[in-house]
C-alpha positions, 0 to 999 in steps of 0.5 A, spaced: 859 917 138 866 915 135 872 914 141 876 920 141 884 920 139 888 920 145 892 925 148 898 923 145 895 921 139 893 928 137 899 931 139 903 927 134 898 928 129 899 935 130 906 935 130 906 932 122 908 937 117 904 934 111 898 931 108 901 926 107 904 924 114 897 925 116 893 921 113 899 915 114 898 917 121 890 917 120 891 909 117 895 907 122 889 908 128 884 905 122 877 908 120 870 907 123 863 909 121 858 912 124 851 913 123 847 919 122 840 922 120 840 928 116 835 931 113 830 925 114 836 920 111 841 915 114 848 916 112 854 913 114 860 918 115 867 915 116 871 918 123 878 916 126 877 917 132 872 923 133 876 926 126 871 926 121 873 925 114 869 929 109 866 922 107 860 918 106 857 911 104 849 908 105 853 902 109 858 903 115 863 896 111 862 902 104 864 908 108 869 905 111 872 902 104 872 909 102 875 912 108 882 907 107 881 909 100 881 916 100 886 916 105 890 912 101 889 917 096 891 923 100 897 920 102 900 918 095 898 924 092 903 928 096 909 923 096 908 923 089 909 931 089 915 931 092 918 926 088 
């Protein structure tokens, strides 16, 4: 199981208004990858912390790639936005 946020780690990332300061915030802590059997298959998902990022890989290195690099995308998506 993934280690949680800390208290305060929740209560600054809760206190981010965007999408953007979220996933710069979420970068910052750094994206792990666990295992999981679903459905008879292994899948690795991406977490920070116990938050489960809506992503998925066949190794934990992949997953957690495509974890950075979705948040890296979400973040410059709304910077981007806003300009």
């Amino acid at each position: 199981m993934p280690k949680p946020l800390t208290k305060e780690q929740m209560e600054a990332f809760e206190k981010l208004s965007s999408v953007s300061k979220r996933a710069a915030f979420l970068l910052g802590i750094g994206v792990t990858a666990e295992l999981d059997v679903e459905e008879g298959d292994f899948t690795f998902h991406a977490y920070v912390g116990d938050m489960c990022l809506p992503i998925t890989g066949a190794s934990r290195l992949t997953t957690i790639e495509r974890g950075t690099t979705w948040l890296q995308e979400k973040s410059k998506e709304t910077e981007e936005g806003n300009q």
